[in-house]
C-alpha positions as CSV (number, residue, x, y, z in Angstrom):
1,X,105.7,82.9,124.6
2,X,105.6,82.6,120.6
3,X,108.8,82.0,118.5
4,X,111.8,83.8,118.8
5,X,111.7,86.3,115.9
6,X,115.0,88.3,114.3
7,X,114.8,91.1,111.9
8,X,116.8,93.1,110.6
9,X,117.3,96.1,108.3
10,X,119.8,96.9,105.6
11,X,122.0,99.1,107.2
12,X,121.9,102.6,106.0
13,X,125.0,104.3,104.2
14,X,125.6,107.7,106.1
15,X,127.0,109.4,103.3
16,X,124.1,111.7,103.4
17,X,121.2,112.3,105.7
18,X,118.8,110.0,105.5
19,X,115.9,110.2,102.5
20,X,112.4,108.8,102.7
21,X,113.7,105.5,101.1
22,X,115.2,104.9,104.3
23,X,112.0,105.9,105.9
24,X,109.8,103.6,104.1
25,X,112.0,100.4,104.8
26,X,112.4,100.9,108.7
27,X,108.8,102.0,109.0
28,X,108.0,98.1,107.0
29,X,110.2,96.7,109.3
30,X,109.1,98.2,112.6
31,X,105.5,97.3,111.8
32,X,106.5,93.8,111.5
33,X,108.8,93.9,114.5
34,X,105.9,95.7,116.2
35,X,103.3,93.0,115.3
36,X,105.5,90.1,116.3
37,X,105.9,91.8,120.6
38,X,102.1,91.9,119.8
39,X,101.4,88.6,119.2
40,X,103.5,87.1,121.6
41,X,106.8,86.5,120.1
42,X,109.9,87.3,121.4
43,X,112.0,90.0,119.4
44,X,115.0,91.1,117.9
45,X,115.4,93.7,116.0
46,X,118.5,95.0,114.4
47,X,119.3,98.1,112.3
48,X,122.5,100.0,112.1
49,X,124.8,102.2,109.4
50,X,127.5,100.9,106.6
51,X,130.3,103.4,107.2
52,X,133.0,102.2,105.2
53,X,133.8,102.5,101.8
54,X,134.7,104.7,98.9
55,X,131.8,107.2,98.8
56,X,132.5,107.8,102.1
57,X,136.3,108.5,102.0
58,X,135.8,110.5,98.9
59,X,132.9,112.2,100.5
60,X,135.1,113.3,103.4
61,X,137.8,114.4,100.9
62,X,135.5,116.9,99.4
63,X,134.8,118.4,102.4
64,X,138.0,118.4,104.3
65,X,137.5,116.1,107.3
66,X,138.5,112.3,107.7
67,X,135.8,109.7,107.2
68,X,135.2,109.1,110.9
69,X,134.3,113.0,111.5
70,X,132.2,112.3,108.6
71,X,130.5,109.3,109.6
72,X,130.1,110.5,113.5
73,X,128.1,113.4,112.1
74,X,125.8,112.1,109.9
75,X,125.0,108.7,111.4
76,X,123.3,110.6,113.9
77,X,120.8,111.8,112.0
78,X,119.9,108.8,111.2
79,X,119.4,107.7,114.5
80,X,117.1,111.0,115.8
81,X,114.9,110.4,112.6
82,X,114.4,106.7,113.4
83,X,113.6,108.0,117.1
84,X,111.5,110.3,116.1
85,X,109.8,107.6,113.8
86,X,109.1,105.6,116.6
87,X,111.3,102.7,115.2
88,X,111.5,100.4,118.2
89,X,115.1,98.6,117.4
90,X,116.9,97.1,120.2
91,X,120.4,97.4,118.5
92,X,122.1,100.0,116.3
93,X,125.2,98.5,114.4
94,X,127.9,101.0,113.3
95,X,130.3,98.9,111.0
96,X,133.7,101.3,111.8
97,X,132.8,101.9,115.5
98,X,131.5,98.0,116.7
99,X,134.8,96.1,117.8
100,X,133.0,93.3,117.4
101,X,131.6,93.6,113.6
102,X,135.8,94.3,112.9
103,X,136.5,90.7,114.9
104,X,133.0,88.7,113.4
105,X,134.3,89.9,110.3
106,X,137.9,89.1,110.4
107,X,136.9,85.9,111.9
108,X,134.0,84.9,108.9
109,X,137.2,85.9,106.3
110,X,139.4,82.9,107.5
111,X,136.6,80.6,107.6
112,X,135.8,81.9,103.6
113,X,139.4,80.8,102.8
114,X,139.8,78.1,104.8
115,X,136.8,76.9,102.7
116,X,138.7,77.1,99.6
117,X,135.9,80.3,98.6
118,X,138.6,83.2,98.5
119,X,141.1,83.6,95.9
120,X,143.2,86.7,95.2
121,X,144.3,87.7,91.3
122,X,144.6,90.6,89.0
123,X,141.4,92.1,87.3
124,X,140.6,94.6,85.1
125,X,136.6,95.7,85.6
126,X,134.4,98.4,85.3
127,X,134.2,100.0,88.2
128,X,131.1,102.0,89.4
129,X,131.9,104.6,92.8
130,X,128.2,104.8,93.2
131,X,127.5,101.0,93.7
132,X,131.0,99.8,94.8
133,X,131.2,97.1,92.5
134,X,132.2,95.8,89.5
135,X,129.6,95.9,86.6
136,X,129.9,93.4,84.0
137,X,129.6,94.8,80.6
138,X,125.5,93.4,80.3
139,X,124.5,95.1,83.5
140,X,125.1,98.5,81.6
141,X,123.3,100.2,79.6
142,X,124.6,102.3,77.2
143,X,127.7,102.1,78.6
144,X,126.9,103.8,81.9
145,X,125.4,102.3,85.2
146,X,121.7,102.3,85.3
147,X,121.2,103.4,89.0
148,X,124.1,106.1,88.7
149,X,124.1,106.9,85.0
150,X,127.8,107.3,85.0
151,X,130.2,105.8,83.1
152,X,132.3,103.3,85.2
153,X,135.8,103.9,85.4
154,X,138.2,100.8,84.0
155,X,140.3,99.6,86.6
156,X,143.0,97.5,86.9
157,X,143.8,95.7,90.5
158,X,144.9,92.8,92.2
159,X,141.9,91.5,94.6
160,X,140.6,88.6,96.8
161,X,137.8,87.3,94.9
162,X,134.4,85.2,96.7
163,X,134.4,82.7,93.9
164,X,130.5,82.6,94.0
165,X,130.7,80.6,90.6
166,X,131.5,77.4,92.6
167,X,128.0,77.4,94.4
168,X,125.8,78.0,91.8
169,X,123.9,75.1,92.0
170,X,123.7,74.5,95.7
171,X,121.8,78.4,95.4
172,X,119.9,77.1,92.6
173,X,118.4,74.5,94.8
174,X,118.1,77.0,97.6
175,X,116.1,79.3,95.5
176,X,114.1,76.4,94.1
177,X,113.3,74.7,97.5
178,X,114.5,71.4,96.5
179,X,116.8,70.7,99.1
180,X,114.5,70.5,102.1
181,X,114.7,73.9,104.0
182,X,111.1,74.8,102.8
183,X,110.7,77.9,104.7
184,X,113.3,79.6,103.0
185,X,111.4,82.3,101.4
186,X,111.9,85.4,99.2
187,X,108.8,87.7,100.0
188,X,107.4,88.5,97.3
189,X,107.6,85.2,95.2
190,X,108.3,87.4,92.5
191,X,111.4,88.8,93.8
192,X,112.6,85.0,93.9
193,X,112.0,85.0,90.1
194,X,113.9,87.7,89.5
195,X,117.0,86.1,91.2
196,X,116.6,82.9,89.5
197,X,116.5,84.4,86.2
198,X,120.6,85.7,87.3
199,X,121.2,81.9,87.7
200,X,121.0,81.3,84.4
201,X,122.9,84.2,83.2
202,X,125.5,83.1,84.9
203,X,127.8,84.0,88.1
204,X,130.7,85.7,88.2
205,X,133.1,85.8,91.0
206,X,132.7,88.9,93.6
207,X,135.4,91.5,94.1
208,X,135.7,90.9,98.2
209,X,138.9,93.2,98.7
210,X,140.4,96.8,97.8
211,X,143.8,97.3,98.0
212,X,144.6,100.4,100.1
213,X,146.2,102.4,97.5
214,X,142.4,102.5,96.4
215,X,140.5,102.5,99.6
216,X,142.0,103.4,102.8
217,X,138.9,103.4,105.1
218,X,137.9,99.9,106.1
219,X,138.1,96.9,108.2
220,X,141.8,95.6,107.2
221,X,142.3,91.9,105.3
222,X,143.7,89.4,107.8
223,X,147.6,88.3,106.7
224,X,147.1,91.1,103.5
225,X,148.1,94.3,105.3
226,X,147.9,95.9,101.5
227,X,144.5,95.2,101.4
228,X,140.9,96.5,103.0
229,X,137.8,94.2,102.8
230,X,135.4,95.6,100.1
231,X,131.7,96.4,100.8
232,X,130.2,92.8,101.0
233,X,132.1,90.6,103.6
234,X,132.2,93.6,105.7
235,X,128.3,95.1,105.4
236,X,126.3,91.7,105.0
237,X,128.0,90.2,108.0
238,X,126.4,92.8,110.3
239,X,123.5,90.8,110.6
240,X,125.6,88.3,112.3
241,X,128.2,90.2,113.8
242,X,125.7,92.1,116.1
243,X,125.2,89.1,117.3
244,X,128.8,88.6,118.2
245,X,129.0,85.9,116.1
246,X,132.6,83.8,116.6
247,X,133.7,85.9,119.7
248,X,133.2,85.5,122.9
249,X,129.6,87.6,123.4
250,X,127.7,84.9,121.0
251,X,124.1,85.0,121.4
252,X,123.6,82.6,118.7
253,X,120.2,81.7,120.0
254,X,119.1,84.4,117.7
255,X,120.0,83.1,114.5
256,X,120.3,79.1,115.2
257,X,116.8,79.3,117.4
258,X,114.7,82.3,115.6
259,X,113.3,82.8,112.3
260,X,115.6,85.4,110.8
261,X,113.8,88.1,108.6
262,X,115.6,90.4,106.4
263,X,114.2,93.7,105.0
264,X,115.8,94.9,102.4
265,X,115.4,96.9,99.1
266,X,114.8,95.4,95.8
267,X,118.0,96.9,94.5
268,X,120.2,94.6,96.8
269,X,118.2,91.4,96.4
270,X,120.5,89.5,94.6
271,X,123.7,90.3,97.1
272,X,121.2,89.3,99.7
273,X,119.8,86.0,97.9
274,X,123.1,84.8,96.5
275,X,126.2,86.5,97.8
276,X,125.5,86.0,101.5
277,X,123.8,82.5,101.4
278,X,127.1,81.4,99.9
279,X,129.3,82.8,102.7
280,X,127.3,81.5,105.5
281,X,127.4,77.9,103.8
282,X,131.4,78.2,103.3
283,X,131.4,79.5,107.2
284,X,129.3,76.4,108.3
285,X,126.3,78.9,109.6
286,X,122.6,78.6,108.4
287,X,120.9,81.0,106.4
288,X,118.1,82.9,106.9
289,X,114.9,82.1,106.9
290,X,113.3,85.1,104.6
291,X,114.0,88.1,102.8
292,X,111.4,90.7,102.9
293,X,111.6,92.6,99.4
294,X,110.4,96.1,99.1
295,X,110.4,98.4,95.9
296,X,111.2,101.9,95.5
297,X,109.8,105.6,96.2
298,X,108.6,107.6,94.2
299,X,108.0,111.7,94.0
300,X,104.6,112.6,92.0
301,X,105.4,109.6,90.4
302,X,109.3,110.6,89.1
303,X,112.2,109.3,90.6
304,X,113.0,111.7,93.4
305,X,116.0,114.1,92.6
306,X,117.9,117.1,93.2
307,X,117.8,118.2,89.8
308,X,114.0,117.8,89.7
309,X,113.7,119.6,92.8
310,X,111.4,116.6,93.9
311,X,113.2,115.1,97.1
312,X,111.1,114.6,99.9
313,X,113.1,115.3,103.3
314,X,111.6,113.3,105.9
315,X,111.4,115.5,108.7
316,X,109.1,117.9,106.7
317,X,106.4,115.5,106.4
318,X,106.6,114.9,110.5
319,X,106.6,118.7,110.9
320,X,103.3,119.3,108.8
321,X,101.2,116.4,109.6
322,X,103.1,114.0,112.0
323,X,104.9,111.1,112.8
324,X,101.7,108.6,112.4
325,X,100.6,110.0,109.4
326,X,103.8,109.6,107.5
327,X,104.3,105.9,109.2
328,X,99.9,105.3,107.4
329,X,100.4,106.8,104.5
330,X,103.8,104.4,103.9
331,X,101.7,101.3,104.9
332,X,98.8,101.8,103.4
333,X,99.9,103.3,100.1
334,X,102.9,101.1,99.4
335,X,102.2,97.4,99.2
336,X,105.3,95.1,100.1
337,X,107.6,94.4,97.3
338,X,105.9,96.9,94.7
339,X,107.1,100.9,94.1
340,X,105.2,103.3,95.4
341,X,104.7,106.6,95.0
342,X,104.8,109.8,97.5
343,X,102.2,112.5,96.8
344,X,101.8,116.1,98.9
345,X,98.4,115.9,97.6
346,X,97.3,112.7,98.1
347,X,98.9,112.8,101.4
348,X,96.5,115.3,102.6
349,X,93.5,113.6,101.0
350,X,94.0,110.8,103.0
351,X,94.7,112.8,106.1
352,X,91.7,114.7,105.7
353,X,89.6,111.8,104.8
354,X,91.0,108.7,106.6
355,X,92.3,110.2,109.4
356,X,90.6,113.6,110.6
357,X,87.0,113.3,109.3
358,X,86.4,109.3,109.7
359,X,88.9,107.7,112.6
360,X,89.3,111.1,114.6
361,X,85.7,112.3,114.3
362,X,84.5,109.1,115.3
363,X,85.9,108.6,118.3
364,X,85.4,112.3,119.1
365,X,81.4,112.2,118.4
366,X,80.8,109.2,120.5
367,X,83.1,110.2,123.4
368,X,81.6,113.8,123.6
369,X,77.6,111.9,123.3
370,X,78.8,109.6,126.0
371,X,80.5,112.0,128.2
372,X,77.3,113.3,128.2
373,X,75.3,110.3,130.0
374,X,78.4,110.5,132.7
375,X,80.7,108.9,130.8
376,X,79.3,105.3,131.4
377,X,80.2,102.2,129.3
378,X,77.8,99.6,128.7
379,X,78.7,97.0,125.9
380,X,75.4,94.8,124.8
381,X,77.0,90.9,123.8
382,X,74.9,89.4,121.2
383,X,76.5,86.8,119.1
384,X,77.0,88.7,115.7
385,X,79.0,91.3,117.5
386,X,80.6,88.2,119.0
387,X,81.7,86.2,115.6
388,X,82.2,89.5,113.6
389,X,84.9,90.7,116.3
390,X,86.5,87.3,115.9
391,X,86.0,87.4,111.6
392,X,87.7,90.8,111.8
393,X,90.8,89.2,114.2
394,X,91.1,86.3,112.2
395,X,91.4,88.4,108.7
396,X,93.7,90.7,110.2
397,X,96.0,88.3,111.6
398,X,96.3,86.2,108.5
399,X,97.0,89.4,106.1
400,X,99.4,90.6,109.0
401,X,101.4,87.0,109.3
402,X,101.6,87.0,105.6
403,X,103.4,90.4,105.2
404,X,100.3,91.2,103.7
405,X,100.4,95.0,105.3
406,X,98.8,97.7,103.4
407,X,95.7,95.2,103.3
408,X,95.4,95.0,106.8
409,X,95.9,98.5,106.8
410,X,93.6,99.3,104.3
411,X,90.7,96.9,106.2
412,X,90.9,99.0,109.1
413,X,90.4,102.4,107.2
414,X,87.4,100.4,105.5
415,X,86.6,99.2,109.3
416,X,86.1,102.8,110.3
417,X,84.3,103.9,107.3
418,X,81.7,101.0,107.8
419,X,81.8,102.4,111.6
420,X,81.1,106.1,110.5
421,X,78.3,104.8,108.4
422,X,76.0,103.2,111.1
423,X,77.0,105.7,113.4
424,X,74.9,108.3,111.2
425,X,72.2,105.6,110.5
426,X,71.8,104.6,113.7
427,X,72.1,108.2,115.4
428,X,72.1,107.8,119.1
429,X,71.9,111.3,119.8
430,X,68.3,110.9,118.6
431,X,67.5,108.6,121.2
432,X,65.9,110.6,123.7
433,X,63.7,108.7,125.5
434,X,65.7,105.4,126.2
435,X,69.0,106.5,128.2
436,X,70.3,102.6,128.8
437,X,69.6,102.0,124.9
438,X,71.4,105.5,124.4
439,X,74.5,104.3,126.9
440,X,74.3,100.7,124.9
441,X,74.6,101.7,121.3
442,X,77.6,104.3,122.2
443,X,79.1,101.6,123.8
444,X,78.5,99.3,121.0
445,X,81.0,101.9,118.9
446,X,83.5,102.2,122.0
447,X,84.0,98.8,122.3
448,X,84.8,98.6,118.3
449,X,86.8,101.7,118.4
450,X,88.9,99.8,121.3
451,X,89.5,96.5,118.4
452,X,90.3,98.9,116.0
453,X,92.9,101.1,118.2
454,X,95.1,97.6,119.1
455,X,95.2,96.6,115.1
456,X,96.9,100.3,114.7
457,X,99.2,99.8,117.4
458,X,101.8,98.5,114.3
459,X,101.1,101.1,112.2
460,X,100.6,103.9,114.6
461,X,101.4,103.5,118.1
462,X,100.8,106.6,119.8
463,X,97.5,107.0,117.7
464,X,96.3,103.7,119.1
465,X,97.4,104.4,122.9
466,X,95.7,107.9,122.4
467,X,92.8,106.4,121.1
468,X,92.7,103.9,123.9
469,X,93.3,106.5,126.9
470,X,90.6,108.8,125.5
471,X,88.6,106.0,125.5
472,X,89.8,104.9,129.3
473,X,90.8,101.2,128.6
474,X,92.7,99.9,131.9
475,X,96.1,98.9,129.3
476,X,96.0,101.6,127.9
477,X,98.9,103.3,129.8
478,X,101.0,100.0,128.6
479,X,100.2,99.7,125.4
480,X,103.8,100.8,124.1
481,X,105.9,98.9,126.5
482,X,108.0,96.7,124.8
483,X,106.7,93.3,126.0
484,X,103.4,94.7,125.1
485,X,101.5,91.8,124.1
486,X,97.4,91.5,122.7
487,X,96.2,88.7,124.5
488,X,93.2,86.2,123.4
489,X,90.9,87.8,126.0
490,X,91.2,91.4,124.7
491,X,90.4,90.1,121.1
492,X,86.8,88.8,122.4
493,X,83.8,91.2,122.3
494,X,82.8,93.2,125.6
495,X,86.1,91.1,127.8
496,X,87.0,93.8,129.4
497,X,84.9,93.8,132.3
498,X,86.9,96.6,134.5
499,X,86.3,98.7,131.9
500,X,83.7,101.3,133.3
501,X,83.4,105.0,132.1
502,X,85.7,106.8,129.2
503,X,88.3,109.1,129.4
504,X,88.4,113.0,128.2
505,X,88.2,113.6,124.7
506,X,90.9,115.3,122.4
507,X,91.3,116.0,118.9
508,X,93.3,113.0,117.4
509,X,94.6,115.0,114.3
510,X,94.3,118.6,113.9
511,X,92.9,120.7,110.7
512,X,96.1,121.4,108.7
513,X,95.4,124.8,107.5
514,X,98.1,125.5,105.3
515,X,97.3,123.1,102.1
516,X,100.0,124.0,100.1
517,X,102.8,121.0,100.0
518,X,106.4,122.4,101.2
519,X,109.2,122.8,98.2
520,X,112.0,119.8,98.4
């Protein structure tokens, strides 16, 4: 067994149904959660919904119901799109329906003021609805919120305040690595740059608390009975709270005893990398070990919105061209930590190309030539085919363990091109004469067809298993159990000796024949 691995997701505010934003950070987190099980380590994976808050109880004003009716509805549309998706978590946190998130919470809020960290005064702010927070005046631009483009309103409250001022050096030196926890990493570096540069402007203290008047749905304020916990000591803690952190369910050996991955989005980095390092050092718990940074999507290369028409709803991709090919296209189009843009058009380019003509026709034309000879599997070993198969491992490994996704993606579509080339230089259906030479360079392709099905099995699960079956591996059938794992021996050329004839060939992705993009 490998190292004990945590991740976790931002959880999801079920305002709304879900949007493809949501899409592409579970789909970069499940491929990571995916590839761990593969490798051997032992996983936990977390993802979940944010259901208190403003938004939401003005939300459920405007339609009449009470902001648990609201919440029950929606959050599970979340959770059949993330089925549908294939994302394999092993918990789903709801923040208003977990009894335990409401005690971890309660619980981290005493150890915050015990700690001297939480303060409560009067304050007049800029309020923004849309980010629930506080905008200081240089954040703005204009005068309105940059994300929202509203114009905060200027309220007046008395609040408990994190006093996030008090730490900035100790996060300073976290950021820097200079006081010995080296694998404390923001991922990209330049995502760690970004934070540091807020160092320097300066911290302000953190609104923590609402008081009721103001915001009626949330976790209540231990000893304030006036006063709900605001978005940040209730959301962040989830990640510890599933855990059932300072209760009596701990399971603490996934956060003291595993490397602890966040996934978030760009847009929260700096709550992630400042705010919540600073509560678990007042609450005597470590932090985590990385946060895994990802930009924004794109629509044809606008922001996507309602008033453009432009929004992508998720389940249309899945119902034109399927769960796999949305769950590529995000990983090999959208490199971690950068935007990224979602096309119609080039969507079904690279469907057409990538998928259906190279990976699918591949597999199909040497099946069907093989099927022909009975179906017999014969892999020559010669020690190119040998060190090339373990080249190809090695590469992909490395690009995988270093987040590096849409490269290792994008070296198995150029894997399969290289594969469709010798296939039509080398045609064995010209081989007439020589029926064991025939057998032998078919099975030369099966057997790198069967590397290149378990290096999708992140991306593309049930692509890889289908692959796999039609080709009639013996693991096949297991191949997306949960404790799943590649070992050494089927990384090796020709190692898998029971392997004798191939399965019945199928078409891997159909001809889409209506090429016109659905309107958002």
């Amino acid at each position: 067994m490998g190292k004990r691995q945590y991740i976790t997701t931002a959880i999801d505010y079920p305002n709304a149904a879900p949007h493809m934003g949501h899409v592409l950070e579970k789909v970069l987190a499940d491929v990571c959660a995916r590839w761990f099980r593969l490798r051997g380590d032992e996983v936990r994976f977390q993802i979940g919904t944010d259901e208190h808050g403003i938004k939401i109880q003005r939300k459920a004003e405007e339609e009449g119901v009470t902001p648990r009716a609201l919440v029950d509805r929606n959050v599970v549309l979340f959770q059949d799109l993330y089925t549908r998706l294939g994302i394999s978590y092993d918990k789903f946190i709801r923040t208003s329906a977990d009894s335990g998130h409401k005690a971890t919470v309660q619980a981290l809020w005493n150890k915050l003021k015990d700690a001297g960290m939480l303060e409560k005064r009067s304050y007049t702010g800029l309020y923004c609805a849309g980010c629930e927070r506080f905008m200081p005046k240089k954040d703005l631009e204009d005068g309105k919120c940059p994300v929202h483009h509203t114009i905060p309103d200027e309220v007046t409250e008395e609040n408990w305040f994190f006093l996030l001022s008090k730490d900035t050096e100790n996060l300073r030196s976290l950021l820097t690595k200079d006081w010995g926890k080296e694998e404390y990493r923001i991922v990209p570096d330049f995502r760690a740059n970004e934070t540091l540069s807020l160092l320097d402007q300066g911290l302000e203290d953190v609104s923590f608390s609402r008081p009721k008047t103001s915001l009626a749905w949330g976790i209540d304020v231990p000893g304030d009975e006036d006063h709900v916990m605001y978005v940040w000591c209730d959301a962040l803690t989830n990640y510890i709270s599933g855990l059932g952190y300072f209760t009596k369910n701990e399971e603490r050996e996934w956060w003291d005893d595993a490397v602890v991955t966040h996934v978030i989005g760009k847009d929260i980095t700096r709550f992630h990398a400042l705010i919540w390092p600073s509560m678990l050092k007042a609450a005597g718990v470590r932090i985590p070990d990385r946060l895994l940074v990802h930009g924004f999507l794109t629509s044809e290369g606008e922001k996507m919105s309602k008033s453009l028409g432009n929004v992508v709803v998720p389940q249309d991709v899945i119902d034109k061209y399927g769960v796999d090919a949305l769950r590529f296209y995000l990983s090999h189009e959208v490199p971690v930590g950068r935007d990224g843009d979602f096309s119609w058009k080039r969507l079904e380019e690279m469907y057409d190309a990538k998928l259906r003509n190279q990976l699918g026709n591949m597999l199909n034309r040497a099946l069907v030539l093989l099927r022909k000879d009975g179906g017999v599997v014969q892999i020559p070993t010669d020690e190119e085919s040998v060190s090339q198969t373990k080249k190809l491992w090695d590469d992909f490994a490395q690009q995988m363990d270093t987040f590096e996704l849409h490269a290792a993606m994008q070296s198995l579509t150029e894997a399969v091109s290289i594969l469709n080339g010798a296939f039509n230089d080398r045609a064995p259906w010209t081989i007439k004469d020589d029926v064991e030479k025939r057998i032998q360079t078919l099975g030369n392709f099966a057997e790198c067809l069967r590397h290149i099905a378990l290096m999708l099995l992140p991306f593309m699960p049930e692509t890889a298993q289908k692959i796999s079956t039609q080709l009639g591996v013996s693991y096949a059938a297991k191949m997306l159990d949960h404790d799943f794992v590649i070992t050494d021996d089927m990384k090796q050329w020709g190692s898998q000796k029971d392997w004798k004839t191939v399965g019945e060939p199928a078409i891997l992705f159909p001809k889409i024949e209506d090429s016109v993009a659905p309107k958002a």
